[in-house]
C-alpha positions in Angstrom: -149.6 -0.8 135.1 -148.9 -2.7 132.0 -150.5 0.4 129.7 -148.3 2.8 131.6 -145.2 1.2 131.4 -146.2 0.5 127.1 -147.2 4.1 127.3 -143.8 5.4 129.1 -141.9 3.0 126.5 -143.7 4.2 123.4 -142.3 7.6 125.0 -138.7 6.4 125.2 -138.7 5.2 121.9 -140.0 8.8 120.3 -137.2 10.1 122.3 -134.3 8.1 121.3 -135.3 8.5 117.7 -135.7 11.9 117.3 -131.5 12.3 119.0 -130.5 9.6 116.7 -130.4 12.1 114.0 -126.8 13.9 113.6 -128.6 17.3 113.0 -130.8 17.3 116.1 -128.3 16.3 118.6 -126.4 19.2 117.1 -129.2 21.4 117.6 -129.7 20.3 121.5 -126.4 20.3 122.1 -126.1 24.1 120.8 -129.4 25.2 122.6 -127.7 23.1 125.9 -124.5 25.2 125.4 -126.5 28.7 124.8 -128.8 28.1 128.0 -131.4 29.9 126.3 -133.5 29.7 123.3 -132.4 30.1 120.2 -134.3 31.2 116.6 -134.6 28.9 113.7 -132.5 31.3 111.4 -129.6 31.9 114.4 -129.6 27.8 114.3 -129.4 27.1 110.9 -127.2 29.4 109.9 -124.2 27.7 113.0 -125.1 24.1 110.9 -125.4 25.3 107.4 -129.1 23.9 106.8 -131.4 25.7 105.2 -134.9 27.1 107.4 -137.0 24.7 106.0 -135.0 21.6 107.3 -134.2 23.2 110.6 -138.2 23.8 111.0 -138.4 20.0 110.5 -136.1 19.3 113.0 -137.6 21.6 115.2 -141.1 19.9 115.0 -139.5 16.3 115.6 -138.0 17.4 118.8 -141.2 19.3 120.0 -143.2 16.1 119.1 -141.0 14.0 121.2 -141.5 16.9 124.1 -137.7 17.5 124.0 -137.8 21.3 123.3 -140.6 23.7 123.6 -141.5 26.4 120.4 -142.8 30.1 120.9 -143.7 31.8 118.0 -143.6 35.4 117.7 -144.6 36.7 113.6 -142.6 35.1 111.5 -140.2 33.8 113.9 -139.8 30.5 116.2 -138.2 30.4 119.0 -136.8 26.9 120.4 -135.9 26.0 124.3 -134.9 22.6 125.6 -137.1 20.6 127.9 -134.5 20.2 130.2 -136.4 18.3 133.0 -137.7 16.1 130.2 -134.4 15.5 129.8 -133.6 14.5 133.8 -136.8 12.4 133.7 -135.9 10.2 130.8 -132.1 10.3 130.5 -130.5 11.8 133.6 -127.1 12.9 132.8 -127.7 12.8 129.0 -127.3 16.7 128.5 -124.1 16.5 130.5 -122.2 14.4 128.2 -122.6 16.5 125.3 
């Protein structure tokens, strides 16, 4: 039980750090607003950052299993794990 709950923690704290950044909770809040996924490009050109920053933020929030990344060519597609989301920090989403 003790390795789970270490486990579920180690979790948590992935989490937390990836919305600490003012950027990222931008970019779940807009994808929360849209309902739908949203392209790298569309996203940073609503914040004014550059692709190669957005891609980063991108792969922090995938690595933390808040959003989910579909690649078609060139392009990536980003959706949030909403039930991630529920599961971790019930009414989070809601208060943005």
């Amino acid at each position: 039980m003790i390795i789970k709950q270490q486990t579920d923690d180690e979790a948590r704290v992935q989490i937390l750090k990836a919305i600490a950044d003012p950027a990222r909770l931008q970019i779940i809040r807009m994808l929360y607003a849209k309902q739908a996924e949203m392209n790298c490009g569309e996203i940073g050109e609503n914040l004014d950052i550059n692709k190669s920053t957005v891609s980063y933020h991108f792969k922090t929030l995938r690595e933390a299993g808040l959003t989910t990344t579909r690649k078609v060519g060139q392009n990536k597609y980003v959706r949030l794990n909403e039930a991630l989301f529920e599961t971790v920090l019930p009414g989070f989403l809601a208060t943005l």
